[in-house]
C-alpha positions in Angstrom: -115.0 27.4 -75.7 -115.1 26.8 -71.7 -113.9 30.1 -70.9 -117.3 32.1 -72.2 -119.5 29.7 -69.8 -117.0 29.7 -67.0 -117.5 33.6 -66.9 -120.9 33.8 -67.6 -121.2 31.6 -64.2 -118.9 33.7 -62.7 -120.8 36.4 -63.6 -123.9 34.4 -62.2 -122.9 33.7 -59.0 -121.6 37.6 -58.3 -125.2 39.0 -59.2 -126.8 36.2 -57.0 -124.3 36.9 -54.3 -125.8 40.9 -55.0 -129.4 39.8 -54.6 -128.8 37.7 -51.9 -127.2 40.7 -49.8 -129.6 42.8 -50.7 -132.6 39.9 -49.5 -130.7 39.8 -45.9 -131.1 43.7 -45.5 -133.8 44.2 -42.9 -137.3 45.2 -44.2 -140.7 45.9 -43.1 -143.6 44.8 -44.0 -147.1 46.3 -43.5 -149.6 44.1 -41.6 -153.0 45.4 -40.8 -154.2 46.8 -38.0 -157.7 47.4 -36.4 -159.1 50.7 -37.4 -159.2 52.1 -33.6 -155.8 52.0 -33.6 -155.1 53.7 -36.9 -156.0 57.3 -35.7 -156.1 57.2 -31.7 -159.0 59.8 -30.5 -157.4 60.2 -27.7 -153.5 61.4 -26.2 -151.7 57.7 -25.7 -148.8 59.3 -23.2 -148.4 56.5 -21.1 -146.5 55.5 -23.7 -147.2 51.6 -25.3 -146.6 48.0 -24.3 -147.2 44.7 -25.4 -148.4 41.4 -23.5 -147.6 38.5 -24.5 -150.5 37.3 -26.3 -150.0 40.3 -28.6 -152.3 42.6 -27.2 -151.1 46.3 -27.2 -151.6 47.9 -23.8 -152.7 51.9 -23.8 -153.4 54.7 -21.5 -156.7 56.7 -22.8 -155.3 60.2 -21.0 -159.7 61.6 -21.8 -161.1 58.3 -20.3 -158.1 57.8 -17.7 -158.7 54.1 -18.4 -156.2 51.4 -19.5 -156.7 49.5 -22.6 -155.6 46.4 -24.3 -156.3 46.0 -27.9 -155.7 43.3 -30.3 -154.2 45.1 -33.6 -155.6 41.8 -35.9 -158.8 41.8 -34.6 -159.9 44.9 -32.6 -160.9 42.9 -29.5 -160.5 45.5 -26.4 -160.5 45.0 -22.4 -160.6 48.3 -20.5 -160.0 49.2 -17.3 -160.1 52.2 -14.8 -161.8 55.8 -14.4 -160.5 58.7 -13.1 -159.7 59.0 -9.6 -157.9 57.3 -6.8 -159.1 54.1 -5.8 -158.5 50.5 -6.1 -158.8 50.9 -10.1 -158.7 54.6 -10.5 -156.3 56.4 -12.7 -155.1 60.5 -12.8 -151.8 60.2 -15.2 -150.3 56.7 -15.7 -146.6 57.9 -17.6 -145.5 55.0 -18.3 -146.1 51.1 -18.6 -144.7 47.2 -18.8 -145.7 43.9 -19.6 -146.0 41.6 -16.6 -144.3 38.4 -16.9 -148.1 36.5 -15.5 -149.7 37.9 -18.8 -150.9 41.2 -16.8 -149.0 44.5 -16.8 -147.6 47.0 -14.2 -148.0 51.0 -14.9 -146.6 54.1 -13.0 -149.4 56.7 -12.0 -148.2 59.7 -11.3 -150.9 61.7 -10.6 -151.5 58.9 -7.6 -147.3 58.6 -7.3 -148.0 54.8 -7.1 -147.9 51.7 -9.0 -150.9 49.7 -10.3 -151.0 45.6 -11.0 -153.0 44.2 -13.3 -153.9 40.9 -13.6 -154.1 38.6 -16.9 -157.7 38.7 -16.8 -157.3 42.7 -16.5 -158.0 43.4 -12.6 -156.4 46.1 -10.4 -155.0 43.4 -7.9 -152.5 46.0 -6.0 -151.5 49.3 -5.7 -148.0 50.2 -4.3 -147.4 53.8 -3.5 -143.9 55.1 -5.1 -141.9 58.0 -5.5 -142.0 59.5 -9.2 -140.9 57.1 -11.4 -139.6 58.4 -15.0 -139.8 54.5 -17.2 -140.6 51.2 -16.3 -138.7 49.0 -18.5 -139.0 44.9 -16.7 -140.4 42.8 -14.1 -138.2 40.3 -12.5 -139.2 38.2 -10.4 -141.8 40.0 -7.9 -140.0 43.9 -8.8 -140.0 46.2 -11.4 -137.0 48.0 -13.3 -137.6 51.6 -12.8 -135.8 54.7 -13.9 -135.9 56.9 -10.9 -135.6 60.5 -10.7 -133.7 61.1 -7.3 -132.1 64.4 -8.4 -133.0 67.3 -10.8 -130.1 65.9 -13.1 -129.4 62.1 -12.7 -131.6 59.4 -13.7 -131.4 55.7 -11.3 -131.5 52.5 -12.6 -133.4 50.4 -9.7 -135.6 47.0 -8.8 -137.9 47.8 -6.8 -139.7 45.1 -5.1 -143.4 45.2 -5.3 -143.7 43.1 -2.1 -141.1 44.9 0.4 -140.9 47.7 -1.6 -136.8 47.5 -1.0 -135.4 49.8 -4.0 -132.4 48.2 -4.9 -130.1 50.4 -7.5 -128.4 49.4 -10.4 -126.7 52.5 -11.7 -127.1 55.8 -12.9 -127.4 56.2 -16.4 -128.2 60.0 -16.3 -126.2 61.1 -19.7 -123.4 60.2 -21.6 -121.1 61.7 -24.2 -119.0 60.2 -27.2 -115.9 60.1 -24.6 -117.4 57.6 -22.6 -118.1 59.3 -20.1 -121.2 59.6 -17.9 -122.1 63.1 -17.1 -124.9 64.8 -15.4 -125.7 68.4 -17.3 -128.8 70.2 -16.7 -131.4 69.7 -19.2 -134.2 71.6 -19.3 -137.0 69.3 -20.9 -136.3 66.3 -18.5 -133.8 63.8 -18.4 -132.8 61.8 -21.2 -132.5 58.2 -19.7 -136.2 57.2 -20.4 -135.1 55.8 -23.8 -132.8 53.4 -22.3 -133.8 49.9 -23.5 -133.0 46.6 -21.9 -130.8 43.7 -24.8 -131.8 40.6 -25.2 -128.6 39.0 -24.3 -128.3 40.9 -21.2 -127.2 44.6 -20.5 -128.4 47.9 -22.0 -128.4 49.9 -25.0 -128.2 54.1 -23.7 -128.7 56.4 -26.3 -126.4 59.9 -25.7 -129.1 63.0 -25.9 -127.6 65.5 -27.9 -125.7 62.9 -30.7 -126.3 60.0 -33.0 -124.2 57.7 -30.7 -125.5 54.1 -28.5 -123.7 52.7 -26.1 -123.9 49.0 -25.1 -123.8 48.5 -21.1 -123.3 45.3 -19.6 -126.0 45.1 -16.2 -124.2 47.1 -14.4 -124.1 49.9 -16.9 -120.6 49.9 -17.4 -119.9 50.8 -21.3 -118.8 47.9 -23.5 -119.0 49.8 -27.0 -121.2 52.2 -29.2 -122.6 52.0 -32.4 -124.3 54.9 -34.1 -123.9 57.3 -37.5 -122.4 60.8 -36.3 -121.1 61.1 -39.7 -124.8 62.6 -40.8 -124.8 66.1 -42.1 -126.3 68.2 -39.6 -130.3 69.5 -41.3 -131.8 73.1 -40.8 -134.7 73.2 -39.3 -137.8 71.8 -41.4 -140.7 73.6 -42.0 -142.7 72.2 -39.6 -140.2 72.9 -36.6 -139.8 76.7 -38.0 -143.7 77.4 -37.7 -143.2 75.8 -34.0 -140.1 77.9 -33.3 -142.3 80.8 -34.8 -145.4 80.0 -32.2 -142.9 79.7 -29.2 -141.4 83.3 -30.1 -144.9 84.7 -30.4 -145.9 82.9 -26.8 -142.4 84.3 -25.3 -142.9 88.0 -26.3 -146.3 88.1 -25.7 -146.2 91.0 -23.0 -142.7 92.2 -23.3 -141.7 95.4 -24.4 -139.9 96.4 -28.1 -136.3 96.7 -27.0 -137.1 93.0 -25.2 -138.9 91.7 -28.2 -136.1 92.8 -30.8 -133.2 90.7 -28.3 -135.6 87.6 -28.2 -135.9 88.2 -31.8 -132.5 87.7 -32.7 -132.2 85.1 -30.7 -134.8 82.8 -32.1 -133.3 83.9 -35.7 -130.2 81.9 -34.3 -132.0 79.2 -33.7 -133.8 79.2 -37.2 -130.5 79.6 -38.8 -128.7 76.9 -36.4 -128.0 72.8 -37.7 -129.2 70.0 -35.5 -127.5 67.4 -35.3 -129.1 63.6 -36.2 -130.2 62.1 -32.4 -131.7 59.0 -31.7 -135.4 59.7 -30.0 -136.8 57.0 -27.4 -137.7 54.4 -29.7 -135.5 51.8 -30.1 -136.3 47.6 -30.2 -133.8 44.8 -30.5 -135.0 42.0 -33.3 -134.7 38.4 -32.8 -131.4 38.6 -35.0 -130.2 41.0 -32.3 -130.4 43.4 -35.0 -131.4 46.8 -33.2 -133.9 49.1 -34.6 -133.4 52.7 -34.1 -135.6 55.5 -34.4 -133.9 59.1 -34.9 -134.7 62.7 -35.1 -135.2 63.0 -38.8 -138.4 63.1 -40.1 -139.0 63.9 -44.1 -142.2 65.7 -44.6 -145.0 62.9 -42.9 -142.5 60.4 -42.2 -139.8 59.4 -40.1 -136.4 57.2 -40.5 -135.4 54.1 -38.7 -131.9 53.0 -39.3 -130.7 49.7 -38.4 -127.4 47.7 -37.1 -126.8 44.8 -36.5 -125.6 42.9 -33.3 -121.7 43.8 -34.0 -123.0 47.6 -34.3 -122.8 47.8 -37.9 -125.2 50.0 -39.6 -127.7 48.1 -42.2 -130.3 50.6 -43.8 -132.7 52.9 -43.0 -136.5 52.4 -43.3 -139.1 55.0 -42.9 -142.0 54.7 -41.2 -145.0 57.3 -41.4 -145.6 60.1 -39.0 -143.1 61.2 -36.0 -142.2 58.0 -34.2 -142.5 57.7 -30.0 -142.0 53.9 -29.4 -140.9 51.2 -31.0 -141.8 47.4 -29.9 -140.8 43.9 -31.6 -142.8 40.9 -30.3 -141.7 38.2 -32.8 -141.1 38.9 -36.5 -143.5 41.6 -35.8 -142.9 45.3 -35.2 -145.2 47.9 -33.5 -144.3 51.6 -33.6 -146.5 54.4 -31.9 -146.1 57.1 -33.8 -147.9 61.0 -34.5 -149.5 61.9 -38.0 -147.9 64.6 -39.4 -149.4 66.8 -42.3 -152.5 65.6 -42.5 -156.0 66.4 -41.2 -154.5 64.1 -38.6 -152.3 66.5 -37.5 -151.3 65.5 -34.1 -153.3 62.2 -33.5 -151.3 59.1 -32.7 -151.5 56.1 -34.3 -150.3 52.6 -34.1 -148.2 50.7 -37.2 -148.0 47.0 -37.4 -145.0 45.7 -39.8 -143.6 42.2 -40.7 -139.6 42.3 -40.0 -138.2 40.5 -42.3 
């Protein structure tokens, strides 16, 4: 008679054990966001920061203006014109949080840094050779990735008041062997999507695979984590119509005999796998579970798998469009992303999630 009960408990406690696995899998959460930042009317290519009152910090490449917009409310602050003065813009590339509330940003169309202030002032301008990412500001520098070479990518503090470039390493590229290497890639360096960890150190993505490698400050490999097991995918529809319009742009003005080589090799490419690869977007949690957004996109959405701190993958979440950034302030999540299919074919948008 105490056996039935003693198994139907046992029974109980496996399916709780069950739901209680499957309640510790990360999830997101919608949250809502200001209309302006739903469907951005203009090209955010700076990139997309976070201060630390919550306010998203964007480049408007029409306006050549700097932005800060609360998602919640819509409240805006707005900076800049075009030009080259005290708080004039041309292309600002790229964009941090300053630890004072304000923000630093790259220009490159001035090749100099610009300060901002927490009450949203240009208070300094520092000229600088091209700078590919900014990703911290310690103390009175900036961590910069630095392009000092057509193929290697610096890790450097440069001090905003001496303007002493210190380096840290060179990430440039790196391959499942461990290895750094430094191969010639034709649509820029890789290293922009390195991202700094919370407990110190660096997560580098490899460009032309699904593998992460965990650096301590130095940049000296510690592990990876990652899911190269994934099928390789053909081409989706979308990337054939693109591969399509480049052929068309290439053979434009060559002759037949030309046109038929190209041809074939643009079949290849049709025809060819590509591999899974992790794109620039990747954010570290508060559970120092990491957040990582790859190269596969289903029709008007794209996947997000996530691991956790020991590297182990969790789940995949999708979020919509074809993600560019990904930034966690708190339990919250904000991804820059571009619609896909839609009449918003193109435009950027901001999401706002819960991480749960």
């Amino acid at each position: 008679m105490v056996a039935a009960p003693l198994r139907i408990a046992a029974a109980l406690c496996v399916l709780g054990t069950i739901e209680l696995g499957a309640q510790s899998l990360p999830r997101l959460e919608p949250l809502p966001v200001t209309p302006m930042l739903q469907a951005l009317d203009y090209r955010a290519d700076g990139g997309l920061a976070i201060d630390r009152a919550g306010c998203l910090i964007l480049y408007n490449s029409d306006a050549h203006s700097l932005t800060c917009i609360d998602p919640r409310n819509g409240a805006f602050r707005s900076v800049g014109r075009e030009g080259s003065g005290p708080s004039e813009f041309r292309l600002v590339t790229s964009m941090v949080a300053a630890s004072d509330g304000g923000a630093i940003v790259y220009d490159a169309g001035n090749a100099r840094f610009a300060l901002l202030s927490s009450g949203w002032r240009v208070t300094a301008t520092v000229p600088h050779t091209p700078v590919l990412a900014l990703l911290g500001t310690p103390r009175d520098s900036v961590l910069a990735l630095t392009l000092p070479a057509a193929t290697a990518s610096d890790l450097v503090a440069i001090s905003l008041r001496t303007k002493v470039v210190t380096r840290r390493f060179s990430p440039s590229d790196v391959d499942s062997l461990k290895r750094f290497v430094d191969p010639a890639v034709q649509n820029g360096p890789w290293a922009k999507s390195i991202v700094p960890r919370r407990a110190g150190g660096w997560f580098i993505p490899a460009q032309r695979e699904y593998v992460v490698f965990v650096a301590d400050a130095k940049g000296v490999k510690q592990r990876q984590f990652g899911r190269p097991e994934l099928p390789p995918e053909l081409p989706n529809a979308q990337e054939k119509e693109a591969i399509e319009a480049q052929f068309t742009r290439n053979t434009a003005n060559v002759t037949p005999e030309v046109k038929k080589s190209v041809r074939q090799i643009f079949d290849q490419m049709l025809r060819r796998p590509k591999a899974a690869m992790v794109v620039g977007a990747m954010a570290e949690d508060a559970q120092s579970r990491v957040w990582v957004g790859t190269t596969r996109i289903r029709n008007d959405s794209s996947e997000v798998d996530v691991f956790n701190a020991a590297g182990k993958y969790l789940s995949t979440v999708r979020l919509p469009g074809k993600i560019q950034r990904l930034l966690i302030q708190g339990d919250e999540l904000f991804a820059l992303y571009e619609w896909l299919g839609s009449a918003r074919e193109g435009m950027q948008g901001v999401g706002r999630y819960r991480v749960r």
